[in-house]
C-alpha positions in Angstrom: 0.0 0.0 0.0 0.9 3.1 -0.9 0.9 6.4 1.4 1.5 9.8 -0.3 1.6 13.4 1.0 1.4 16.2 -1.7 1.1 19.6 -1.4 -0.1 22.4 -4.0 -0.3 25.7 -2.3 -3.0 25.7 0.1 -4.1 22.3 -0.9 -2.2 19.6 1.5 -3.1 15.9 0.9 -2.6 12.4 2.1 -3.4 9.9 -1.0 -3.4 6.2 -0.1 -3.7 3.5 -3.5 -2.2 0.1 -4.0 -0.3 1.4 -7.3 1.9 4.0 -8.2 -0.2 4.8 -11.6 -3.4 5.3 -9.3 -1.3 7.9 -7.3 -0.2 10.0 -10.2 -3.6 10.0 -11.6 -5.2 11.6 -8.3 -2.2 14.3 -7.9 -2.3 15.1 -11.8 -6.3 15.7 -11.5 -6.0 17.6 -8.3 -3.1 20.1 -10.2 -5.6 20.3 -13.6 -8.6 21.2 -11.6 -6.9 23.5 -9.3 -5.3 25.8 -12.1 -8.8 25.8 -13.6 -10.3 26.7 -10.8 -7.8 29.7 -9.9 -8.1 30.6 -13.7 -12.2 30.6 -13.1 -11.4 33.0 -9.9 -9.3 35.5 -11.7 -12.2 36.4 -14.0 -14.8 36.4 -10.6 -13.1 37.2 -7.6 -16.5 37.3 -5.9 -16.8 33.8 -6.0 -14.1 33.0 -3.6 -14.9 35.5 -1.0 -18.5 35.5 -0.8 -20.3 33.3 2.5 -23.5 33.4 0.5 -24.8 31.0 -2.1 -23.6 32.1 -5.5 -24.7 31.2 -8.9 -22.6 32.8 -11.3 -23.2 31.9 -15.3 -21.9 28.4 -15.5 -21.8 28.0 -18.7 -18.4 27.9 -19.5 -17.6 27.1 -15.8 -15.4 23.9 -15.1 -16.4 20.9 -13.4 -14.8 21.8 -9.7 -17.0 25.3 -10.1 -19.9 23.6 -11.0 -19.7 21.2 -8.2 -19.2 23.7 -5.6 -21.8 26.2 -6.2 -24.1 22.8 -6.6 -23.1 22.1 -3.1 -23.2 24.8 -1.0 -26.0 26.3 -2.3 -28.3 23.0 -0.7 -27.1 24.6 2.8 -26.7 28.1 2.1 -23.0 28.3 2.2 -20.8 30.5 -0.1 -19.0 27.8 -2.7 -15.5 27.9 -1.2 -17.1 25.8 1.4 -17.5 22.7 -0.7 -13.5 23.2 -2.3 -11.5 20.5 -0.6 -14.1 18.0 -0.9 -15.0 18.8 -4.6 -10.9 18.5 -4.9 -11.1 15.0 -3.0 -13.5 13.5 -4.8 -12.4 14.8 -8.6 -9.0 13.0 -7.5 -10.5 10.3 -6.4 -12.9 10.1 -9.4 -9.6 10.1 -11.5 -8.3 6.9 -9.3 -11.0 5.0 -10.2 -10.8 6.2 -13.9 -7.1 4.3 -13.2 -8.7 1.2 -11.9 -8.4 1.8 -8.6 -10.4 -0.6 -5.6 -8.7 0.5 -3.0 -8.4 4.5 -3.1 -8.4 7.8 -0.3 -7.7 11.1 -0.9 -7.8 13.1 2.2 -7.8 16.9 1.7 -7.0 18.6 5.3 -9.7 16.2 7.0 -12.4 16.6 4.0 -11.8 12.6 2.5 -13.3 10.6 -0.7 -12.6 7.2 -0.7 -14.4 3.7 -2.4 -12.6 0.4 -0.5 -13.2 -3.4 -0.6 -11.7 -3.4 2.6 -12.6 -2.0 6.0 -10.9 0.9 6.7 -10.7 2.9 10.0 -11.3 7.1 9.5 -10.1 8.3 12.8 -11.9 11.3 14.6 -9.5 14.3 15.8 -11.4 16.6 18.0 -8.5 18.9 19.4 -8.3 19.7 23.1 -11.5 17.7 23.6 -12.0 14.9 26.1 -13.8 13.1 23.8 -10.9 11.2 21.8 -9.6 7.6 20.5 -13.3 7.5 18.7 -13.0 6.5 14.8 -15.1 5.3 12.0 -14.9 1.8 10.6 -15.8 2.3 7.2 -16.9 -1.1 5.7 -16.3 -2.2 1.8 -18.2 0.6 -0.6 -18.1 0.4 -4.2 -19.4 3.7 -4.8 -17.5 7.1 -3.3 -18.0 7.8 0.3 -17.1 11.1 1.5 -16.6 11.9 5.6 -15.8 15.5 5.4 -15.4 17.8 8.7 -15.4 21.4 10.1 -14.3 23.0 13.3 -14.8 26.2 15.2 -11.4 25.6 17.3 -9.2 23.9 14.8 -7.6 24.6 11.4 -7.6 27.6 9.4 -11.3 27.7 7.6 -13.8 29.8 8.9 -16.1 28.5 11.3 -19.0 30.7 13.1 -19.5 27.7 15.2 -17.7 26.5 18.0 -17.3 22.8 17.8 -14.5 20.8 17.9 -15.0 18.5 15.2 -18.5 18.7 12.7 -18.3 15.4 10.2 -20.8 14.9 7.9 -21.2 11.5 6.3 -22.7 11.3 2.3 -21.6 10.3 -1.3 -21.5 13.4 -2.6 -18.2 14.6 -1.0 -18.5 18.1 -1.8 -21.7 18.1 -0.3 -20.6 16.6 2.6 -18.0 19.5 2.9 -20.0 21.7 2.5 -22.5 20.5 4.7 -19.9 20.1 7.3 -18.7 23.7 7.4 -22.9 24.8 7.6 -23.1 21.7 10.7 -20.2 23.2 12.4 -21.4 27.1 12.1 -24.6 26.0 13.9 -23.0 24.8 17.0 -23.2 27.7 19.1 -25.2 26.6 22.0 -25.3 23.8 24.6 -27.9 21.7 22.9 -25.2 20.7 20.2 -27.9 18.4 18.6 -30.3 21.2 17.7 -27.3 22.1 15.4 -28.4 18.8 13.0 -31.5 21.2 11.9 -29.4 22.3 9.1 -28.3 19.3 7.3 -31.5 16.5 8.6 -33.6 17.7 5.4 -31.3 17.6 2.7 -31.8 13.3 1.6 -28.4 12.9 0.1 -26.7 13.1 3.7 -26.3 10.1 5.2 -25.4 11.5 8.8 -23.6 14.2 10.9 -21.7 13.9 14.3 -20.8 16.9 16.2 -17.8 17.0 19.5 -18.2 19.9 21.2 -16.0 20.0 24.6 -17.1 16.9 26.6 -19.9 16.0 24.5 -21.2 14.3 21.4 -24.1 14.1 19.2 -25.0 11.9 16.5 -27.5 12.0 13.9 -28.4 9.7 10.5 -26.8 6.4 9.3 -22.8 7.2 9.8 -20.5 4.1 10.1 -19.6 2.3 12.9 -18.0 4.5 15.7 -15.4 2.4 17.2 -12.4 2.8 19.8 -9.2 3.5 18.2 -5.8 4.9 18.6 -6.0 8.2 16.7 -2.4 9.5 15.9 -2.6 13.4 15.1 0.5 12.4 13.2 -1.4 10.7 10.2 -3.7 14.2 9.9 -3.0 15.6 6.6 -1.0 19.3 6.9 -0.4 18.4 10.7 -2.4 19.4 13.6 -2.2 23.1 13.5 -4.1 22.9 9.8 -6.1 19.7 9.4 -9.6 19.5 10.4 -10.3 16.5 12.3 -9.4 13.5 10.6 -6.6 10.7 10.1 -7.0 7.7 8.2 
């Protein structure tokens, strides 16, 4: 098995694949749709700094910028929400265009992956009590995505306050983008009233909020079991990342 990290400005990832050629497919898609996208924001600034939904004339827009502004307008999120995930899951889409089974592409804690094997997605929740908890993500064909947000980690903006905000669905930029509009809600003690946001929208699968000593969990995620999560595996390290090792 193969382990990569690669970095492309802002864009820090951790890309696991049994073959080399599987590798090179998800870093040459991530460095094709990140020039188009930074060529689509030099004619519209506005569309990487706005926190609103945003429909611009998509036209002639590529695939990441049609993704994103698919995305985060279904929770009312400007479309830079949805950008590591939509990156995640284009390389991941590429991948499996290189015959990959076995693939993860991990973008700063926003991750795609399709496995025939069981694979554990630890949880990284900071300075909270509430640690060693993980995922056990069982065989999927399709592409999963298990993207997250927090209020007291990373460098993305957050409204919220919660330590870790993962939302669980197979349209990874959704799930990003749903994460960062999960996390943003968490700004009182009932954590769970936070779910409100995402519960309506039927291609999420499920959310799970940490917020201090406390956790809430909503939908059909995977299997939360006991693991030892090392910060060490988190893509960027701990002072970027969002929340998840794999």
């Amino acid at each position: 098995m193969i382990r990569r990290r690669f970095q492309l400005k802002e864009t820090i990832v951790t890309i696991i694949a049994e073959h080399e050629c599987e590798i090179e497919a998800g870093i040459s898609a991530i460095i094709h749709h990140r020039r188009e996208l930074e060529s689509y924001i030099m004619k519209d600034p506005f569309f990487s700094v706005t926190l609103e939904p945003y429909e611009p004339e998509l036209d002639d827009a590529p695939l990441i910028v049609q993704k994103m502004v698919e995305a985060s307008k279904k929770v009312g999120c400007g479309p830079m929400s949805a950008v590591a995930g939509t990156i995640a899951y284009l390389a991941l889409s590429a991948m499996i265009e290189e015959g990959a089974d076995h693939a993860i592409v991990d973008n700063g804690g926003d991750i795609a992956l399709t496995t025939d094997r069981s694979v554990i997605v630890g949880i990284y929740a900071g300075n909270s009590p509430v640690r060693d908890l993980a995922f056990e993500v069982e065989p999927v064909e399709e592409v999963l995505g298990i993207c997250t947000s927090s209020g007291t980690l990373g460098h993305s903006i957050s409204f919220g306050m919660a330590d870790a905000a993962c939302v669980v669905s197979h349209d990874v930029a959704l799930a990003d983008a749903a994460a960062t509009a999960l996390g943003n809600a968490v700004t009182g003690e009932r954590i769970e009233d936070a779910f409100s946001v995402i519960k309506d929208i039927s291609e999420i699968d499920g959310g799970l909020i940490i917020h201090r000593d406390r956790i809430a969990l909503w939908g059909e995620l995977p299997r939360l079991v006991k693991a030892d999560v090392n910060p060490r595996l988190i893509t960027g390290g701990i002072t970027t990342c969002q929340g998840m090792t794999i």
